[in-house]
C-alpha positions as CSV (number, residue, x, y, z in Angstrom):
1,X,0.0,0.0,0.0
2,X,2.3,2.0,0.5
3,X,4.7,2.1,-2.6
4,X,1.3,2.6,-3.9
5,X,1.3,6.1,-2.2
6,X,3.9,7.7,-3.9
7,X,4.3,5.4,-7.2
8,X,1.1,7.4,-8.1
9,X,2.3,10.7,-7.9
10,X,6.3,9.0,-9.6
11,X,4.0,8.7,-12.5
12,X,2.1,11.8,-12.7
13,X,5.4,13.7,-12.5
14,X,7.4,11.4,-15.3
15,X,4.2,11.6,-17.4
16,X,5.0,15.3,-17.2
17,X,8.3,15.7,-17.5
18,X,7.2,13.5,-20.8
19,X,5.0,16.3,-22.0
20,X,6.8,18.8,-21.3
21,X,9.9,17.6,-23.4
22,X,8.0,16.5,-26.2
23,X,6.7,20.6,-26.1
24,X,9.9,21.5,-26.2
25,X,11.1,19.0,-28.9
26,X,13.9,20.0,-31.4
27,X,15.0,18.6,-34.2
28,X,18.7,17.6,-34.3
29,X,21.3,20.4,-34.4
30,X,23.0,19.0,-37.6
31,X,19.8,17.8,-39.9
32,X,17.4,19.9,-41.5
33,X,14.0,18.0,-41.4
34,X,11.6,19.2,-43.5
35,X,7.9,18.0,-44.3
36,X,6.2,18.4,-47.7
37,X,3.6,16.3,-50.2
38,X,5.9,14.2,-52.5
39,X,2.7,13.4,-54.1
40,X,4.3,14.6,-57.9
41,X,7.7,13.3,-57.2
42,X,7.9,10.5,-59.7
43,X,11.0,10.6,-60.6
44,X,14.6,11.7,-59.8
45,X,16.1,11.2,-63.5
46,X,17.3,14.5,-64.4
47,X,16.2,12.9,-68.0
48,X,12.7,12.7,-66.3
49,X,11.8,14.5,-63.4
50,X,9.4,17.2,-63.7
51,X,7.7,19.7,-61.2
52,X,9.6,22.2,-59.0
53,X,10.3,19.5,-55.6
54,X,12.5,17.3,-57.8
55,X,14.4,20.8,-59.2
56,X,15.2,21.3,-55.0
57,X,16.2,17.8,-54.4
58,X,18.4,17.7,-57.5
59,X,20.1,20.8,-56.7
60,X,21.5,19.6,-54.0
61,X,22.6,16.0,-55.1
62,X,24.1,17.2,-58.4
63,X,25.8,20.4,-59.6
64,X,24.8,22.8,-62.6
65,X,27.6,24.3,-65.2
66,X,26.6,27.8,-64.2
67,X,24.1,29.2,-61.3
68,X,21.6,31.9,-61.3
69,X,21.6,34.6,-58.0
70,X,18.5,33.9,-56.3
71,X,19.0,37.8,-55.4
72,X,18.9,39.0,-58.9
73,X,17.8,36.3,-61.3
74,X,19.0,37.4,-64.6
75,X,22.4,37.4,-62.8
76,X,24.8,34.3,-63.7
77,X,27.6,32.8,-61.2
78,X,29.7,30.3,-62.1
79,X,29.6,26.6,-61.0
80,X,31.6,23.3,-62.5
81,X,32.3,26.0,-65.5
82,X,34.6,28.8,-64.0
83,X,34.1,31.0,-67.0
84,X,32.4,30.8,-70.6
85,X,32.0,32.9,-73.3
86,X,29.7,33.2,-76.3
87,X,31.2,33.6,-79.9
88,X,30.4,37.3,-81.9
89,X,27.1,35.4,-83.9
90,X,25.8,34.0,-80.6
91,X,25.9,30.4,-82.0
92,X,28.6,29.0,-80.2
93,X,28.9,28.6,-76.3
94,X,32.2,27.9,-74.8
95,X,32.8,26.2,-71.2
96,X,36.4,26.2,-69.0
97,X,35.5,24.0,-66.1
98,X,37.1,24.4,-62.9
99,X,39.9,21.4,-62.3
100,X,40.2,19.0,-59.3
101,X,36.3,18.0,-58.9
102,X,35.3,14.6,-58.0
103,X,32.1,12.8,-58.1
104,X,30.6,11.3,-55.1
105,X,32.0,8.1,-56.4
106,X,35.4,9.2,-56.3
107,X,35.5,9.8,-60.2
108,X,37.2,13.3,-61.6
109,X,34.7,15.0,-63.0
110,X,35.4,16.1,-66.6
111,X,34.0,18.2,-69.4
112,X,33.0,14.1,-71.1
113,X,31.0,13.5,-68.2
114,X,28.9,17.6,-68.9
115,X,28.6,16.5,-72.7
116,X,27.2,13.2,-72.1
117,X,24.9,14.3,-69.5
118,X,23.4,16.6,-72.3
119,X,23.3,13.8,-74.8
120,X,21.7,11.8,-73.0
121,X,18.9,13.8,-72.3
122,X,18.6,14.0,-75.7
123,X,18.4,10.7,-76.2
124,X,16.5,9.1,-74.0
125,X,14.1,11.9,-75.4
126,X,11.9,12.1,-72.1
127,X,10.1,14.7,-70.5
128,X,13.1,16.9,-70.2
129,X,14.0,16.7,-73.6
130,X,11.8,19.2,-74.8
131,X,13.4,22.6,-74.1
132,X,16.5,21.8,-76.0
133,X,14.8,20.3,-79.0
134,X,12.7,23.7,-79.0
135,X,16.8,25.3,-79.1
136,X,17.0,22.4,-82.3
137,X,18.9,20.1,-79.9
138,X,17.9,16.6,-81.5
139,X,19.3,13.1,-80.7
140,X,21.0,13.1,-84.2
141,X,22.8,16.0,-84.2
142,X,23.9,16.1,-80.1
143,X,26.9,14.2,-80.3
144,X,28.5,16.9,-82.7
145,X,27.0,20.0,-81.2
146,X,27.7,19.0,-77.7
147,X,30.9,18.5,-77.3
148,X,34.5,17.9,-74.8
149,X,37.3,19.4,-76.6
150,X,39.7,18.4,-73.5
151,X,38.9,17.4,-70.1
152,X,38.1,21.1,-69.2
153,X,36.7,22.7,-71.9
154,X,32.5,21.9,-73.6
155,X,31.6,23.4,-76.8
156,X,28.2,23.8,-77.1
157,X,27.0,25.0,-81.1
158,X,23.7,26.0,-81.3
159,X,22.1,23.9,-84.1
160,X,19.6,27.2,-85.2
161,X,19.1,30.7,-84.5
162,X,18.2,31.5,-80.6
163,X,18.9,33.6,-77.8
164,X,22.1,32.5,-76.4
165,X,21.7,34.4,-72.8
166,X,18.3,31.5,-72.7
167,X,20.7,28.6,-73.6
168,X,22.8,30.0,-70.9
169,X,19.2,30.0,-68.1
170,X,18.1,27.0,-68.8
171,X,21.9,25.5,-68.5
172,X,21.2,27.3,-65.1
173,X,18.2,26.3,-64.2
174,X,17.0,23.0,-65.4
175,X,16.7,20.0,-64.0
176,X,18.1,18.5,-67.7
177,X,21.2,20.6,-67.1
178,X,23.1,19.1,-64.2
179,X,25.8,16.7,-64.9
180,X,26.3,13.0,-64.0
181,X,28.5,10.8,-63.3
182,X,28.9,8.4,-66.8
183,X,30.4,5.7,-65.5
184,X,28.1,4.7,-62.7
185,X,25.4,5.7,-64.5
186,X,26.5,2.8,-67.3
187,X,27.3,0.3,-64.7
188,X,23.7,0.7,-63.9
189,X,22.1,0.6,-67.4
190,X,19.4,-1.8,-68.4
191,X,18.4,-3.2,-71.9
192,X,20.1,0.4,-73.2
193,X,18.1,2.7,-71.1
194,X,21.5,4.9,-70.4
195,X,20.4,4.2,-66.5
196,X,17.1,5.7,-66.8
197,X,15.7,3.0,-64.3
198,X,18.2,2.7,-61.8
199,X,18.3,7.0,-61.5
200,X,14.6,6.9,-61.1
201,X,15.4,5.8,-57.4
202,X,19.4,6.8,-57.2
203,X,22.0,9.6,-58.0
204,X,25.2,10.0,-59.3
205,X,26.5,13.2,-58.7
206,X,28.9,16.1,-57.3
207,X,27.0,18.2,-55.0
208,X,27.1,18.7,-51.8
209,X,24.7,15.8,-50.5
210,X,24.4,12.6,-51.8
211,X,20.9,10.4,-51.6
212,X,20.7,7.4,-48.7
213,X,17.4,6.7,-49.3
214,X,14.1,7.2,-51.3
215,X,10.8,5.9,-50.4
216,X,8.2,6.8,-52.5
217,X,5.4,8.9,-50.9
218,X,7.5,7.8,-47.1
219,X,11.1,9.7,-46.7
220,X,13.9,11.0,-48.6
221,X,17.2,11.1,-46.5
222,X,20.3,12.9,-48.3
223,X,23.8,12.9,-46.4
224,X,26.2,15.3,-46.4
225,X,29.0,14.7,-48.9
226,X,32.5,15.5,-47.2
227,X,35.1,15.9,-50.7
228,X,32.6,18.2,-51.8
229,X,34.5,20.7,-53.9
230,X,33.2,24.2,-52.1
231,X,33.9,22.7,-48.5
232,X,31.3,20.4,-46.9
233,X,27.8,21.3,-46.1
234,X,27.0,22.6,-42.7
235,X,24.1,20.2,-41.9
236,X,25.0,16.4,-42.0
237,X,22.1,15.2,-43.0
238,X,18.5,16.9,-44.7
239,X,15.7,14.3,-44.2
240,X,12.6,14.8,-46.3
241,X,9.5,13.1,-45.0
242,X,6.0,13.1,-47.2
243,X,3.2,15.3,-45.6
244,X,0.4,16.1,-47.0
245,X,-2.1,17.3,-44.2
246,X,-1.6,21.3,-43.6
247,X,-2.8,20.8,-39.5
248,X,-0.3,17.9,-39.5
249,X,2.7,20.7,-41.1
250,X,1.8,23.4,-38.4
251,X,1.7,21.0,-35.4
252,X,4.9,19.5,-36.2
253,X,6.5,22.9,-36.8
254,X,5.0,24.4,-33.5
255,X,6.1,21.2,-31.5
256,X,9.8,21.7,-33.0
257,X,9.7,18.3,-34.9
258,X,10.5,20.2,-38.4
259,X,12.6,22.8,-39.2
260,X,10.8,23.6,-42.7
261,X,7.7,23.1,-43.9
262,X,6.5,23.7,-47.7
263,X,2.3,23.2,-48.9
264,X,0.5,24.5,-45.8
265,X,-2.9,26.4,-46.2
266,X,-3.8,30.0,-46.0
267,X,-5.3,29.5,-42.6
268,X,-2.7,27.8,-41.2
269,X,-0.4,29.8,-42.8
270,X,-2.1,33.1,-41.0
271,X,-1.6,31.1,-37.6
272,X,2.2,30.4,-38.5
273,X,2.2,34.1,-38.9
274,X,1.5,35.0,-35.1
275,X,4.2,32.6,-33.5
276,X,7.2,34.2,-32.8
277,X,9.5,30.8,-33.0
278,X,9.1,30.6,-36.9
279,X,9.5,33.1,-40.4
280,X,7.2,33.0,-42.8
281,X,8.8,33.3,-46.2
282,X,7.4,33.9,-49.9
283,X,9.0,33.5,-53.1
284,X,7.4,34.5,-56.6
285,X,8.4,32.0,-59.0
286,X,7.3,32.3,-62.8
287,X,4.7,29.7,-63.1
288,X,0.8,30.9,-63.8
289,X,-2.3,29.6,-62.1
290,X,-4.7,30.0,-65.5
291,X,-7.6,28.8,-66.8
292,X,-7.8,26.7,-70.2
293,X,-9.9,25.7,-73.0
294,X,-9.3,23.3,-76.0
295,X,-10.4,24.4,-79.6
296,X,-10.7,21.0,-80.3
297,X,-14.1,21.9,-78.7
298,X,-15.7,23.4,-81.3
299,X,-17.4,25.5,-78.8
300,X,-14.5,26.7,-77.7
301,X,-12.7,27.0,-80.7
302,X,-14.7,30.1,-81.6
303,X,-12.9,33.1,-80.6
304,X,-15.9,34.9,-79.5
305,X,-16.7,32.0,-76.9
306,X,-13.1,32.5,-76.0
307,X,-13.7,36.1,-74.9
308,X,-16.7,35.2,-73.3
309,X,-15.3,33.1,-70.7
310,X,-12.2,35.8,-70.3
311,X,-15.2,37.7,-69.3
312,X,-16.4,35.3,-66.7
313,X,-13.4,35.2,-64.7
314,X,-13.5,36.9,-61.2
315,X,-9.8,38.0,-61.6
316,X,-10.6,40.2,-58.8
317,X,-12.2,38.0,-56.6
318,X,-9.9,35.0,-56.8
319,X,-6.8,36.9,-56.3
320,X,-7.9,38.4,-52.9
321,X,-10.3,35.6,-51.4
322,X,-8.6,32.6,-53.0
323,X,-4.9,33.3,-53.7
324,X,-3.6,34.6,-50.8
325,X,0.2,32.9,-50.3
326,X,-0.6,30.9,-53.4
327,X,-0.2,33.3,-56.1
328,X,-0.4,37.6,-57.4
329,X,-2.5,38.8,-59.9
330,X,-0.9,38.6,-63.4
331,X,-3.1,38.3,-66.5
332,X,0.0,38.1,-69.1
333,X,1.4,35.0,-70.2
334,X,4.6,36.6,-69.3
335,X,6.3,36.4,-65.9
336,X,5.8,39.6,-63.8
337,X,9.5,41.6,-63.5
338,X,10.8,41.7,-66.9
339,X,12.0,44.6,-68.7
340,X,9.5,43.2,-71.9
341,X,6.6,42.7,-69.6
342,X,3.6,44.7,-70.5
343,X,1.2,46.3,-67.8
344,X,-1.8,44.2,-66.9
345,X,-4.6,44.2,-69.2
346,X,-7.0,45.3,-66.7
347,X,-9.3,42.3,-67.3
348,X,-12.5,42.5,-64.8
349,X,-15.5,40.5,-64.5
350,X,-18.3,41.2,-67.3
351,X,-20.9,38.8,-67.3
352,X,-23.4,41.5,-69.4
353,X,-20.2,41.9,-72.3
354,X,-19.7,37.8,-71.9
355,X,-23.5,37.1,-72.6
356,X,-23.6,39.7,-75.8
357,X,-20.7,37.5,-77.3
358,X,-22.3,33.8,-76.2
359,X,-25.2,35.2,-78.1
360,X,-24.1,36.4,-81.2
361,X,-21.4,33.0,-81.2
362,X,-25.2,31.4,-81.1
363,X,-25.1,30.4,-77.4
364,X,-27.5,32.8,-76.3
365,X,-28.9,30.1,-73.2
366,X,-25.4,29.2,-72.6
367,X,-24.2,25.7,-72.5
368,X,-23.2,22.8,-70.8
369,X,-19.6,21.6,-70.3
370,X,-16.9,20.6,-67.7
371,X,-13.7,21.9,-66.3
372,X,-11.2,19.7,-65.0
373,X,-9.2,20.5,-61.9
374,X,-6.4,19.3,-59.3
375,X,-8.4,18.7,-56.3
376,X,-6.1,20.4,-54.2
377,X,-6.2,24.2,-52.9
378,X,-6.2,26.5,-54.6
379,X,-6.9,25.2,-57.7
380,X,-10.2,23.3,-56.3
381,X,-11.0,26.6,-55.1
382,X,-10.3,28.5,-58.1
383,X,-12.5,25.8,-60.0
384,X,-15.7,26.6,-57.9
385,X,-15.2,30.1,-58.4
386,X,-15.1,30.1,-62.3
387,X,-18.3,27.7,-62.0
388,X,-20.3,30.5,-60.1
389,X,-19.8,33.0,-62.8
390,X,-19.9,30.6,-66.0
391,X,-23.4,30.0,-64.7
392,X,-24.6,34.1,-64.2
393,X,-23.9,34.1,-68.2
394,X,-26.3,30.2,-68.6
395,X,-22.9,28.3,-69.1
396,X,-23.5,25.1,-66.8
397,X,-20.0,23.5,-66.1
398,X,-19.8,20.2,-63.9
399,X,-16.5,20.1,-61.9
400,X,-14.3,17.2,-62.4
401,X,-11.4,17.0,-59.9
402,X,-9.1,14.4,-59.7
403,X,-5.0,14.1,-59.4
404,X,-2.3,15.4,-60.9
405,X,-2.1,12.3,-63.7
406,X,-6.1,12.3,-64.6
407,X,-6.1,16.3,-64.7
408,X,-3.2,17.1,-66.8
409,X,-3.4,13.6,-68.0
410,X,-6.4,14.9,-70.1
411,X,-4.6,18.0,-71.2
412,X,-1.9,15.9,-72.7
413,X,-4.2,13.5,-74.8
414,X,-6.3,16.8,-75.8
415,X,-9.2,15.8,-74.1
416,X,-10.8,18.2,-71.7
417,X,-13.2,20.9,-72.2
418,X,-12.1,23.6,-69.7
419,X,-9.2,23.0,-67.4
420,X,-7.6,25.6,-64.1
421,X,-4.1,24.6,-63.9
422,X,-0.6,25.9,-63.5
423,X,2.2,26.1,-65.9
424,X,4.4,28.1,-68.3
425,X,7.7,27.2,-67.5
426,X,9.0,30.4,-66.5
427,X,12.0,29.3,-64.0
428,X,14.2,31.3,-66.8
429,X,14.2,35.3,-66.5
430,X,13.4,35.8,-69.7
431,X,10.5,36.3,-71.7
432,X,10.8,33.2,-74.1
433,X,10.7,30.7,-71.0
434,X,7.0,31.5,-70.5
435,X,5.8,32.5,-74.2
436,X,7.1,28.9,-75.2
437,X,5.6,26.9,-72.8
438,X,2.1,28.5,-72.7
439,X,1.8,30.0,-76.5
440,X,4.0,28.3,-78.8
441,X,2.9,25.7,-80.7
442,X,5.3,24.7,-84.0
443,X,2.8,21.7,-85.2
444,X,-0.6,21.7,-84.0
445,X,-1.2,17.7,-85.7
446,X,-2.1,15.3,-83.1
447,X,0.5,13.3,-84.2
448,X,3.0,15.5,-83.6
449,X,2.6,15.3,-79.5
450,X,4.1,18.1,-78.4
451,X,2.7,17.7,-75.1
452,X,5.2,19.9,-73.4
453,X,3.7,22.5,-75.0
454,X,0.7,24.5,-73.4
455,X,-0.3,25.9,-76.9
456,X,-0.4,22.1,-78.3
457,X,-2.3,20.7,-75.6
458,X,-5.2,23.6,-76.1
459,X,-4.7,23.1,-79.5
460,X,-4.1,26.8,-80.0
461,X,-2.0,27.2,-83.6
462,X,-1.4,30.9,-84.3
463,X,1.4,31.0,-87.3
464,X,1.3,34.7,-86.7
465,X,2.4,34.5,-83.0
466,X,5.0,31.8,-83.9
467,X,6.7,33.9,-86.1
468,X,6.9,36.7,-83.7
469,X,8.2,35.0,-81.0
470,X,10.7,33.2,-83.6
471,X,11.9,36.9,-84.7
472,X,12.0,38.2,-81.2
473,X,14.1,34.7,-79.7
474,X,17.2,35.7,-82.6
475,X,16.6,39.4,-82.3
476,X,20.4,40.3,-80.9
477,X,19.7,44.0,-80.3
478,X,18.0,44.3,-76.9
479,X,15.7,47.2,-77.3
480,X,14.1,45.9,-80.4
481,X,14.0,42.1,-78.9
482,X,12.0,43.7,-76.0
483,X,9.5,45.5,-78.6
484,X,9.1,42.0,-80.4
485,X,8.3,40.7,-77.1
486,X,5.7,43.1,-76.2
487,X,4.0,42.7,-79.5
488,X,3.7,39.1,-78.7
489,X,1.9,40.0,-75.6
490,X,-0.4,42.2,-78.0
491,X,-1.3,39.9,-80.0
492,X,-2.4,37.1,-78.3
493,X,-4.5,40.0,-76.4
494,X,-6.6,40.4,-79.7
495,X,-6.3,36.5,-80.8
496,X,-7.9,35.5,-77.4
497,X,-5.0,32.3,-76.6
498,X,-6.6,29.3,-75.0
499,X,-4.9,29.7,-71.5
500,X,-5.3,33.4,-69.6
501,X,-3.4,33.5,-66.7
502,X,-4.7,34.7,-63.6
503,X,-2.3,34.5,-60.5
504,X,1.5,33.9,-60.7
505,X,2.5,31.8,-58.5
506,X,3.7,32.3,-55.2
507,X,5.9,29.7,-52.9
508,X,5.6,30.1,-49.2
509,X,7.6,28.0,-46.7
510,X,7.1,28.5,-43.0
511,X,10.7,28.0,-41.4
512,X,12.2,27.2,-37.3
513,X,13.5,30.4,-36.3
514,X,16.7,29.1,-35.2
515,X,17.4,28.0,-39.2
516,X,20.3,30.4,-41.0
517,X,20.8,30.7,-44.4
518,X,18.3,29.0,-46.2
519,X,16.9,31.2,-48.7
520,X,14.4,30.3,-51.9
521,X,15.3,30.3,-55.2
522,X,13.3,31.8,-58.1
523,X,14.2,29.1,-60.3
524,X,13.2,26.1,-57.5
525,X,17.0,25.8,-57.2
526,X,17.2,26.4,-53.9
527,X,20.7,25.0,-51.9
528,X,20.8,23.9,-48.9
529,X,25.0,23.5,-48.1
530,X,25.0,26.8,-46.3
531,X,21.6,25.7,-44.1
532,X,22.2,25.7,-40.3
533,X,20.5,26.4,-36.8
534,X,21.4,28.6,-34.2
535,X,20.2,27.3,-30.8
536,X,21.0,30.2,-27.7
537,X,24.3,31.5,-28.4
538,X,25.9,28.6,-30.3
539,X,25.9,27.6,-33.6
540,X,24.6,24.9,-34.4
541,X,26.6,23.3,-37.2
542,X,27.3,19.3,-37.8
543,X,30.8,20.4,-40.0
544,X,32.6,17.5,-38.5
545,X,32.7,14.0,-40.9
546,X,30.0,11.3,-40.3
């Protein structure tokens, strides 16, 4: 009876001590933990990773020829290449890489490995291909244009006419771009997929972390390689674990059990903004929130329909009730920021002006059709919203949400009606990165299956536009390349294009306040070897080996 007495109150005050420490729970001083939605990360082949988490991740476990500033943009550093030069008719790009690098394996790293890296991109011909086949990049001609002259020095000829200085961003800022290590890679091909398989789960690169472990949809663990060639990382380790709840993100972060946290909602996000131990932090990248229609629909192939639904946007209303840390009000297909960017439009909700044109396109009552949509905020969101004010003007859409694959799924095989997404590219600081993902389109046939092309997918083929934005991407004089530009903008104004922008997106993370350093990149190429914590008056650094 007895130990009884005061085993009773033992416990109460362990079982308190308990909760109090797990209040106070912190991370480890030398591993940044950071919780996200790996939901779209498919892949970690450079050949064939898309989305903006696999740019991060790859930035860290590989290196790039040359960097852009995340202060200024349009600024280029240097990476592998410690200085390059373009020849007088801007059709020849020369590299000098930087001597003494080694892979994580061990192996030098030489210019071979860059130009193989390249050419195999181009021929494996995935996902990633498609920027440098729009430069005329082709798996026939890469072996001769992309070349090693010496074990320091790549020659890159451009096969036609382009803007060199957006050779040199995507060099900077695509996933494509960063270089691998060719002999592990081979030692891990299969039935002559260059390694395509094996990289989908591995990495074979020079940066300053290299993968331990991938689980799909679970945890992504890199460690911190020590013969990296700036110096080691400051953090050890950087462990990655899927989460897609926003609740889940905030308690973690509040109970000290993350140190980052990407995807959380606007409410939560407000409520993050009142604690004192973290930083909220936004970046503006270049991708648009817009909303889509195919003219394969011969509805919506009518360019008076088109206008209509411009019309029945609340541009107004989504940007301030729905896009609060998700995106800013932009309504050109060009990221906001550039010197060639025009003014907004000023487009405003006009359901009387959108029901004069449904009428006179013969659509007087309206009609019925569907828009497809990410079920996700805000795009869910978004979705309802265009609804509401499709139906003041007697168009009755059905909402059809689904994932990532069944959404833009649909948009690939040309199959949707209306669609809200994001897109455009735009993680290069130049006008063509947008106008080529969300305008171009060099062959509207179906056969031709130029799905990494917005204007293919609506099925929006303006020969007019084409050639302007073929002038302006060879133009070599700035101030008239800028005009070209602008015209673009112009006259896909009066042609009505079959995507109009709404929002431009906006990346907010919500970070420990004791984390240094870590800073987002325009681009999504954001590096983590300068990350550490300061706990109290030491820093907290894990720069020793292990």
């Amino acid at each position: 009876m007895n130990n009884k007495k005061w085993l009773r109150p033992l416990a109460l005050a362990l079982a308190l001590c308990a909760g109090a420490a797990a209040l106070q729970a912190k991370t480890p001083v030398d591993q940044l933990i950071v919780g996200f939605s790996m939901n779209n990360l498919l892949s970690l082949d450079p050949a064939a990773a898309t989305g903006n988490d696999v740019v991060e991740i790859n930035a860290n476990l590989y290196d790039y020829l040359i960097e852009l500033d995340a202060q200024t943009p349009s600024k280029i550093l240097p990476g592998l290449a410690e200085r390059w030069s373009v020849s007088p008719d801007g059709r020849s790009l020369n590299f000098t890489l930087r001597t003494g690098v080694k892979f994580q394996s061990g192996n030098p790293l030489t210019a071979e490995d860059v130009a193989w890296s390249l050419q195999r991109v181009l021929k494996l011909n995935l996902a990633m291909a498609s920027p440098w086949k729009s430069y005329g990049f082709s798996a026939k001609n890469v072996d001769k244009v992309v070349r090693a002259t010496d074990a320091q020095t790549l020659v890159i000829d451009l096969p036609v006419a382009t803007d060199p200085k957006m050779v040199l961003y995507t060099l900077a800022t695509s996933v494509s771009a960063v270089v691998l290590d060719r002999k592990v890679v081979m030692e891990n091909e299969k039935n002559g997929d260059m390694g395509n398989a094996w990289l989908t789960t591995h990495s074979a690169g020079s940066g300053p972390f290299s993968l331990a472990q991938w689980r799909a949809k679970d945890t992504l663990i890199m460690n911190r390689f020590d013969g990296y060639w700036r110096g080691p990382a400051k953090m050890k380790r950087v462990v990655m674990r899927h989460m897609t709840e926003s609740q889940t993100l905030r308690l973690m972060l509040e109970r000290g059990d993350l140190d980052l946290a990407v995807g959380m909602s606007v409410p939560d996000l407000e409520s993050m903004r009142k604690n004192p131990d973290v930083v909220v932090q936004s970046m503006r990248r270049g991708t648009m929130y817009y909303v889509a229609v195919s003219m394969k629909d011969e509805k919506f192939a009518d360019q008076r329909v088109r206008l209509a639904v411009r019309k029945l946007i609340d541009y107004d209303g989504i940007n301030s009730a729905v896009m609060t840390d998700y995106g800013v009000p932009n309504q050109r297909p060009v990221q906001l920021g550039l010197p060639a960017t025009l003014p907004s439009p000023g487009y405003t909700l006009d359901v009387a002006g959108a029901k004069k044109l449904l009428a006179e396109a013969g659509y007087p009552n309206g009609f019925k059709t569907t828009i497809r949509v990410l079920a996700d905020p805000p795009f869910i969101n978004i979705a309802t919203n265009l609804q509401a004010t499709l139906a003041q003007a007697g168009i009755e859409a059905s909402v059809l949400s689904g994932t990532g694959n069944q959404v833009y799924g649909a948009m690939r095989e040309r199959k949707f009606e209306i669609l809200v997404g994001r897109g455009g590219g735009g993680v290069e600081p130049h006008p063509h990165g947008s106008l080529r993902a969300l305008v171009l389109n060099p062959n509207n046939a179906d056969a031709a299956r130029l799905t990494n092309f917005q204007g293919w997918r609506t099925s929006f083929f303006s020969p007019e536009l084409n050639a302007l934005i073929g002038k302006a991407e060879v133009e070599r004089d700035e101030a008239k390349q800028m005009a070209d530009y602008q015209e673009v903008q112009r006259v896909y104004d009066q042609q009505v294009g079959a995507i109009q922008p709404i929002s431009q997106m906006v990346d907010t993370v919500v970070v420990r306040k004791d984390l240094r350093n870590y800073q987002g990149h325009p681009s999504a190429t954001t590096r983590l070897r300068d990350v550490f914590k300061q706990r109290g008056d030491a820093v907290a650094a894990g720069t020793t080996g292990g």
